[in-house]
C-alpha positions as CSV (number, residue, x, y, z in Angstrom):
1,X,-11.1,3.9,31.2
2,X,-7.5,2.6,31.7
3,X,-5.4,5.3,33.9
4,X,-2.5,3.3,33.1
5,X,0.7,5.3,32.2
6,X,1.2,5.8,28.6
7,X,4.9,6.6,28.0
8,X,4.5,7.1,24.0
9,X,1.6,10.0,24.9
10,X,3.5,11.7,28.1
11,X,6.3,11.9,25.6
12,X,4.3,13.4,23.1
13,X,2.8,15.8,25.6
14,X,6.0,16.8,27.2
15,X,7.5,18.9,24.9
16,X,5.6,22.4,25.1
17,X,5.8,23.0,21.5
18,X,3.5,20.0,21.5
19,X,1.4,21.7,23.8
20,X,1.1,25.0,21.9
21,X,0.2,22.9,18.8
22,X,-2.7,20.9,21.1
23,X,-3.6,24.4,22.2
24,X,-3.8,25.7,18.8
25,X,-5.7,22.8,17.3
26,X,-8.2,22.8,19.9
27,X,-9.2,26.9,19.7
28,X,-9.1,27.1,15.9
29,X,-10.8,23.6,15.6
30,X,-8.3,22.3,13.0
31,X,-5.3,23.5,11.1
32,X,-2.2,22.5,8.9
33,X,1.6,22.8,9.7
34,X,1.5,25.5,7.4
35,X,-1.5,27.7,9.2
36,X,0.1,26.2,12.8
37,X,3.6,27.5,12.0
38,X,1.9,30.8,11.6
39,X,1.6,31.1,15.5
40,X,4.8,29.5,16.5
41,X,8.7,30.2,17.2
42,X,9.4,27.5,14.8
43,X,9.7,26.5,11.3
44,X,6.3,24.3,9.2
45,X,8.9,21.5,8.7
46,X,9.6,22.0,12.8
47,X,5.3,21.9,13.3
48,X,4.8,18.7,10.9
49,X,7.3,16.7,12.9
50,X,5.4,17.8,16.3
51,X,2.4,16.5,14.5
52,X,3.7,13.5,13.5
53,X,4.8,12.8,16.7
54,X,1.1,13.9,18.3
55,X,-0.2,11.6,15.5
56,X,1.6,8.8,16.5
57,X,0.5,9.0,19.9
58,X,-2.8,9.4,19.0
59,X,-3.6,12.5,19.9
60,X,-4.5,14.2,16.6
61,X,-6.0,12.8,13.7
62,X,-5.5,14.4,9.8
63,X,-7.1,14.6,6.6
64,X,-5.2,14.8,3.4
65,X,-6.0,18.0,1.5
66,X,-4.0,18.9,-1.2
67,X,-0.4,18.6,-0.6
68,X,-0.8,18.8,3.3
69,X,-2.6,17.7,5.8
70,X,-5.5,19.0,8.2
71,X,-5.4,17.9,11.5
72,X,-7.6,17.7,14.4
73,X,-7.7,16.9,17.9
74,X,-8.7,13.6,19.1
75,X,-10.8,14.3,22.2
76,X,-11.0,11.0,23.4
77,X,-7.4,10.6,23.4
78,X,-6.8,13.7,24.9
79,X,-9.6,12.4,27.7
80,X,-7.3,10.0,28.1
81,X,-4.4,11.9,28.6
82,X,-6.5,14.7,31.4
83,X,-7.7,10.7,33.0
84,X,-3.9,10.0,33.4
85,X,-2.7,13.1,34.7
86,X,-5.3,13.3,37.6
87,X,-4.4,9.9,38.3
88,X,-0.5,10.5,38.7
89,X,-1.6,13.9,40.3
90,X,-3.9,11.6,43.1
91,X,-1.2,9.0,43.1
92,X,1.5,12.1,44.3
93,X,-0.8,13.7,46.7
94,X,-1.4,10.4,48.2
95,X,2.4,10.2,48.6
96,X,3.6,13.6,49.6
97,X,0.6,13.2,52.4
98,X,2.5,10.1,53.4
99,X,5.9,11.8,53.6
100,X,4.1,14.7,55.7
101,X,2.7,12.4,58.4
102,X,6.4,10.7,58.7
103,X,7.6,14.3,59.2
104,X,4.8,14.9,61.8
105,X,5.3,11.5,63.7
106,X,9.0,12.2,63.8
107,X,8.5,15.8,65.2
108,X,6.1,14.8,67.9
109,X,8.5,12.0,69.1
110,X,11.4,14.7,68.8
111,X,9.1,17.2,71.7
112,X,8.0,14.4,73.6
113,X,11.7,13.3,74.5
114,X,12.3,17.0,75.7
């Protein structure tokens, strides 16, 4: 599995309406704008557009029915997305434990010139 970053799916991911709507998908199992819209501060038109942008980024997948659609979460795209962020989160840990042992270095030379 590629940890590569994946601007077009941290940028669908970022928004926390986006989130909600992942959030929703995944404990009801599936749902429309119209039944997601139910559960959110915003309008259905507002949801649809959140799910066309999760749709783009392939995060959720839909069904026509009627005149809406059902839509799903893709859990290997969201797999994908978990992969990533434990990857930037080991990549920033790696990092900040860098910047620490600087700070350390630079503190011991500081009491050894005393």
């Amino acid at each position: 599995m590629s940890t590569a970053i994946d601007d077009d799916l941290w940028s669908a991911i970022g928004d926390p309406t986006r989130r909600r709507v992942i959030d929703l998908l995944l404990a009801e199992g599936q749902g429309t704008a119209t039944t997601l819209s139910a559960y959110l501060p915003v309008t259905r038109q507002a949801v649809a557009k959140h799910l066309v942008v999760l749709d783009r980024a392939g995060l959720v997948r839909s069904v026509s029915e009627g005149r809406e659609k059902r839509y799903h979460v893709d859990e290997a795209q969201l797999a994908r997305a978990v992969a990533q962020l434990n990857s930037v989160g080991a990549m920033w840990d790696a990092r900040l434990q860098r910047v620490k042992s600087i700070a350390e270095a630079i503190q011991r030379a500081k009491n050894t010139e005393k």
